[in-house]
N, C-alpha and C positions, 0 to 999 in steps of 0.2 A: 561378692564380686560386684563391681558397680557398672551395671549395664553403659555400652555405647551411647553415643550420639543420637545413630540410628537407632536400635534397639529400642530406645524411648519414643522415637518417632513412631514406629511402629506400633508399641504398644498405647498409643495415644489415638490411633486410627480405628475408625469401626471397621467390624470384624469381614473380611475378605475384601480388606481395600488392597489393592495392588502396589507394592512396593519395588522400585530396579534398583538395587547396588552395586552390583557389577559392572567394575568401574569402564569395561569397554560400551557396557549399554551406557551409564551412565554419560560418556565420552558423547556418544553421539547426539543424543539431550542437550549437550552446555550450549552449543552455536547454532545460528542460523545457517543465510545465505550469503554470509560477510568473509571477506576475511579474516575479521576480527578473531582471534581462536579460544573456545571458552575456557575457564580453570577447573579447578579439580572441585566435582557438587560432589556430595555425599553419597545425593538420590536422587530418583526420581519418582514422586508420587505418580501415580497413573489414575489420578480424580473420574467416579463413575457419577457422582452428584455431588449435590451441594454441602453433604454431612462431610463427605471426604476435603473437601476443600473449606472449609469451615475449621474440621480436624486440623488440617496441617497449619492454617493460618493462627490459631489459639496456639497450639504448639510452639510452629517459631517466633511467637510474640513473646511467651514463656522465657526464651531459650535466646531469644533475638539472634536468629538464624535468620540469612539473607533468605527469599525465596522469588524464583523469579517463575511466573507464571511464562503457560505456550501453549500456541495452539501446531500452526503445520509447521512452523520455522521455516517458512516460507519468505521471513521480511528481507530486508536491505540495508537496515541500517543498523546491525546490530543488538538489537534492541531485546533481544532472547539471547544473548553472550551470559553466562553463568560468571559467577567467581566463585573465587574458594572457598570452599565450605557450606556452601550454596545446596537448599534443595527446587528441585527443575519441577514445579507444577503442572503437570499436561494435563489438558483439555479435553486433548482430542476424543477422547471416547466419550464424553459428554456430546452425543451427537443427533438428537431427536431434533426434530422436526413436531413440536408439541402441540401446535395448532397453524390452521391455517382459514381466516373467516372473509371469504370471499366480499361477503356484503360490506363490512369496514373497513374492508383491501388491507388485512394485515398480518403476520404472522409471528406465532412465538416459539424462538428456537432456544436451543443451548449451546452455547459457544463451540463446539467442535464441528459444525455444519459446514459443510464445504459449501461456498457459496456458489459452486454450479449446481449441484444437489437442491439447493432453494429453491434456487432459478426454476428446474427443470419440473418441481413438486408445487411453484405458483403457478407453471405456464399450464397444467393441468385444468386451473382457473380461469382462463386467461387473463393473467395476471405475470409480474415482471419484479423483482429487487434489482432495483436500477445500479446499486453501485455492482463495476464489473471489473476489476483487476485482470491486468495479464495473468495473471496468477490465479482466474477464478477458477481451475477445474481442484487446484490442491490447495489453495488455500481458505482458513475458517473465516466462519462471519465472526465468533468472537476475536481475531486476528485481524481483521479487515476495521472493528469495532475501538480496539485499542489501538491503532496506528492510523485513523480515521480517513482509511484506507479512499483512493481516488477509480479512475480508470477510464474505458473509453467510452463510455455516457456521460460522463460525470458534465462537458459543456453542456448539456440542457438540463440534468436531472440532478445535478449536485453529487456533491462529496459523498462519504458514507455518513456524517452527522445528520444531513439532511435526510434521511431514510428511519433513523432509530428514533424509535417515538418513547419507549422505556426502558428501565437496566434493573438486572436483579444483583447487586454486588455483592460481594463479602470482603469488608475492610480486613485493616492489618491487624485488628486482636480477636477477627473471629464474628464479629458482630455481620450479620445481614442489614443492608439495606435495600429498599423498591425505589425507583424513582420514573421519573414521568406518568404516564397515563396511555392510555387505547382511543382516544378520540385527538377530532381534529385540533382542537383546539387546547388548551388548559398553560394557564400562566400562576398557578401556586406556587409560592415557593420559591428559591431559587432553583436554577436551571442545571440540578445536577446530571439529568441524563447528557448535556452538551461537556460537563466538568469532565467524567469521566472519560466519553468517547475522544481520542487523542491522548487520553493518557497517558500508555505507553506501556499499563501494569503497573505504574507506581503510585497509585493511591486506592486502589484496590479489585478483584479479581473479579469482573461476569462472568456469571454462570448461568442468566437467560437474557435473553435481549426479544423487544416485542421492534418488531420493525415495520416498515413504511411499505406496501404492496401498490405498484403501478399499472393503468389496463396497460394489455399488451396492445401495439397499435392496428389500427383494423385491417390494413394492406401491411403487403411487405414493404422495406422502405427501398426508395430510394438509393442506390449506392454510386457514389462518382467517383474513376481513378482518375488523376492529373497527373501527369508527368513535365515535370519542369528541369532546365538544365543546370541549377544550382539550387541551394535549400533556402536563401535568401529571397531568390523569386515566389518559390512552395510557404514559406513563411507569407511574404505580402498578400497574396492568393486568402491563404486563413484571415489575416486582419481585415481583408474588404470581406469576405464571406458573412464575421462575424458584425463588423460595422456596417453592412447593410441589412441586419436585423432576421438572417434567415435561418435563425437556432437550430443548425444540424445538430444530428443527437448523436454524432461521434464525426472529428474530423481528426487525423491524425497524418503524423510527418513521417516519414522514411527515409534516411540519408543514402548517400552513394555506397559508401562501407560496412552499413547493416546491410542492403540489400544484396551486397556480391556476398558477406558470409552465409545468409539466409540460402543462397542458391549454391554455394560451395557443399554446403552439408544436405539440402532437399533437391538439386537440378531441377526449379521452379523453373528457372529462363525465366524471370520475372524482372524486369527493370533496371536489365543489365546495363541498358543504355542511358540511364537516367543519371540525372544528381541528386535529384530526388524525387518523391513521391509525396499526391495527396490522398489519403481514402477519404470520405465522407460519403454522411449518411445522414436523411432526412424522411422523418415518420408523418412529416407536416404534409400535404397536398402535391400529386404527382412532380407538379411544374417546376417545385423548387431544387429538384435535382437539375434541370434543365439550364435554373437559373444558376446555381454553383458551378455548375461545365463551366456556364459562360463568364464568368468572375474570376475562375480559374484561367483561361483563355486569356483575357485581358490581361490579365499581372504575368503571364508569358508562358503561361504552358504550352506545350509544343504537340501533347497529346491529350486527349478528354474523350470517355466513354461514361454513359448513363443507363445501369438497368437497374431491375425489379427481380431479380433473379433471383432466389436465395440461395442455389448452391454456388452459385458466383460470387453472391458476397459473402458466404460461408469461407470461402477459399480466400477472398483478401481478408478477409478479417483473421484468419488462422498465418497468413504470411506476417500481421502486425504480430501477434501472439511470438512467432516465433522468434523476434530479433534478437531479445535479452539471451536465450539458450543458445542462439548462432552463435552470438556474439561472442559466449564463454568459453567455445568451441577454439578462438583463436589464443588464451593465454588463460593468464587469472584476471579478474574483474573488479574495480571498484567502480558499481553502480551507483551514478548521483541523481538531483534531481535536487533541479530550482524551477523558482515560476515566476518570471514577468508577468508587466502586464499586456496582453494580447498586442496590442501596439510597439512593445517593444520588442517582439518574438524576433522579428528580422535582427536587430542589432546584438540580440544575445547571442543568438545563431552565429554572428562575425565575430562575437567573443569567444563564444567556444572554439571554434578553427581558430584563432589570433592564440590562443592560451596552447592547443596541440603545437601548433607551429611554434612557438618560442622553447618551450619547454622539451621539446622531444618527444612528444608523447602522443600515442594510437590514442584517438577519442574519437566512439561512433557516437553517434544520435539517433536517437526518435524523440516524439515529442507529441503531446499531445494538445495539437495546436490550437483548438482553438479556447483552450481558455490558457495558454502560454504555460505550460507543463513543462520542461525541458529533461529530458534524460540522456546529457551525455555519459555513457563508460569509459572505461580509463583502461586500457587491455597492457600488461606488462608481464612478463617473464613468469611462468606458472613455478617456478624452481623458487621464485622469490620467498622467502617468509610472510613480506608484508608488500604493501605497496612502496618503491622507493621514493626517495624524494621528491625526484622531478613530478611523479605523479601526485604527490601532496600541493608541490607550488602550483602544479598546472589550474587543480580544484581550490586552492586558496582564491588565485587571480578568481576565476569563473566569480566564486561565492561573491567575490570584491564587486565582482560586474555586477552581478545578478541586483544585489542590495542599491546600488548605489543607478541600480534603472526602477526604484521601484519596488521592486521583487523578495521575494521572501527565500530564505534556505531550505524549504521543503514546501512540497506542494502535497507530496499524499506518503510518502517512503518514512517520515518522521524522524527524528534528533535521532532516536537508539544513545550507542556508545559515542556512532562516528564522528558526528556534527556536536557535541557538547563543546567543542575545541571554539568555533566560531557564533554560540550563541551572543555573545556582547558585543558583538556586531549587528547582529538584529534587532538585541532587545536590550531597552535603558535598565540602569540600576536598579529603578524602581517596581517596574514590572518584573523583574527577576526575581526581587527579595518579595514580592506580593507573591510571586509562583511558589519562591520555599517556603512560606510563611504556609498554603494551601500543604502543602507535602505534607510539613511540621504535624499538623493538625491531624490530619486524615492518618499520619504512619510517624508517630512521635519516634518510634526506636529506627526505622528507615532502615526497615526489612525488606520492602516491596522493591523491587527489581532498581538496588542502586546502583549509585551510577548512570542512569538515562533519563536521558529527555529536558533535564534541567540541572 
């Protein structure tokens, strides 16, 4: 009898690797947090180390079986969507916490780390992993790592690239490779730990990552809410903030329509009256929250409070946290996310409302202003299968805007399935065919999660 698919999979794996075929576990394996709906995987490996992930990858090189690696499926942009015949790589139990060395402020983890879990295991240090997704209580650092993940520090501390200092990978025929270093400094080589991070999964799989630890700051910070009577005022507000050099370490947007869903589902009473909202926050010297009120004030806010408080700012910050969940609360979702540049936050802001208004379409906002993040949703009929139209043309136009200010099609959510549609608008022919020529190389059979990112 000539063994399965799986069966071979299986018996290729060292001894008490975890295999799902049941095709209902396996069902919930294929997709994210997309619409996008995944197809029929085979399996799902359930990787406990690098032997196991090693295994499957020599395997489906053998076999040239699609494999698409995941960590929480947590993302946005489809970018953990399985196809058929596909086997679904998980991470997640790859979850150690393997070092953590106060003195070089760095720690090395394995890809299933929840990146609150980090957080909470440097602050013991006093010490911080500055990048911080909405998503940090359930989502991983190797997930934050391969979608090179943003959030609400990222205006003073950078993206998640800027954090990873090395990658432990396993290419598409099984081969390990180390890349980067433990110190400040080191320019050997090319720069594959930056190649990798953003990748997406498709040129090959971490399974440690050494990353970048921050002190924590010595006071509590600063936190400022502004209340402005439209999001074009709360936008100007961010651009003099950031143009007057006062590097808050989170300043973030809140629309009129996140805010009433956030308080439909939690009875916050928070900002019912607003158009919108600024939070900020500043680790830099008491004053400069004093001076954000005031800059806030000027560009026409209508309210402004300034404390130190941390259950206070625990509580705005958890009302930013919760928009994307309200939000999904009123339909189904297509989450987007483009980024000007901070200068042109305001007039993106009148594109996004210009794009709902023509097209018919519920689109809330947040936005993480001040390096010019924008997150409008797209809220349509949960009965739908897909998004319908009007929602595709509405996020076309946007995309159209976003580019033609400047702006890029993703700021931290990544291509995934969704945005492959609109990359040659971004990017010339030539940088494309240099992107597949990188693919080619690293996953000649273009097993690794096809389909995304390029």
């Amino acid at each position: 009898m000539v063994p399965s698919r799986v069966d071979s999979l299986i018996a290729s794996l060292p001894v008490g690797a975890r295999v799902a075929t049941d095709p209902d576990v396996v069902s919930a394996y294929a997709a994210d947090r997309t619409h996008a709906p995944g197809g029929k995987a085979i399996a799902v490996v359930h990787a406990r180390d690098i032997a196991d992930v090693a295994a499957t990858l020599t395997w489906a090189s053998r076999y040239r079986v699609p494999v698409v690696p995941r960590g929480a499926g947590t993302g946005l942009s489809g970018g953990a969507t399985a196809p058929d015949g596909s086997v679904v790589l998980s991470l997640a139990a790859m979850s150690a916490i393997a070092e953590i060395d106060p003195v070089n402020m760095l720690a090395v983890v394995e890809p299933g780390v929840i990146n609150g879990d980090l957080n909470r295991a440097a602050r013991a240090h006093g010490l911080m992993f500055a990048p911080d997704p909405a998503s940090f209580e359930i989502s991983t650092v190797g997930g934050n790592i391969a979608t090179n993940a943003g959030g609400l520090r990222c205006v003073k501390y950078g993206v998640t690239r800027d954090a990873v200092l090395g990658l432990e990978v396993v290419l598409a025929d099984g081969r390990t490779i180390r890349t980067g270093r433990r110190t400040v400094k080191g320019v050997t080589g090319y720069d594959l730990t930056s190649l990798f991070t953003g990748s997406e999964g498709t040129l090959g799989v971490i399974t440690s990552a050494t990353v970048r630890l921050r002190p924590l700051p010595a006071e509590p910070p600063a936190t400022v809410l502004a209340v402005f009577p439209d999001q074009r005022q709360a936008a100007g507000a961010a651009a003099s903030i950031v143009s007057n050099r006062l590097r808050p370490s989170l300043l973030e947007l809140i629309d009129r329509a996140t805010l009433r869903a956030i308080d439909d589902w939690k009875r916050t009473g928070f900002g019912l009256d607003a158009g919108a909202v600024l939070i900020a926050q500043t680790d830099d010297p008491p004053d400069r929250g004093q001076r954000i009120s005031e800059l806030c004030r000027a560009a026409g806010a209508t309210e402004t409070a300034v404390s130190s408080d941390e259950t206070e700012a625990d509580a705005l910050l958890e009302i930013r946290r919760l928009a994307y969940p309200a939000t999904e609360r009123l339909g189904a979702c297509l989450p987007e996310d483009v980024c000007v540049p901070v200068s042109r936050l305001g007039d993106m802001i009148g594109a996004v409302e210009e794009a709902g208004a023509r097209h018919g379409v519920s689109i809330l906002t947040v936005a993480h202003a001040g390096d010019g993040n924008l997150h409008p949703v797209f809220v349509y009929d949960r009965g739908l299968p897909a998004p319908p139209q009007a929602v595709w043309d509405a996020a076309d136009e946007i995309f159209t805007r976003a580019l033609a200010m400047g702006g890029t099609l993703t700021g931290e959510h990544g291509v995934g399935l969704i945005k492959r549609r609109w990359l040659g608008q971004e990017l010339d022919p030539e940088s494309l065919a240099v992107q597949h020529a990188i693919k080619r190389a690293l996953d000649p059979s273009g097993i690794l999660n096809p389909g995304k990112a390029i």
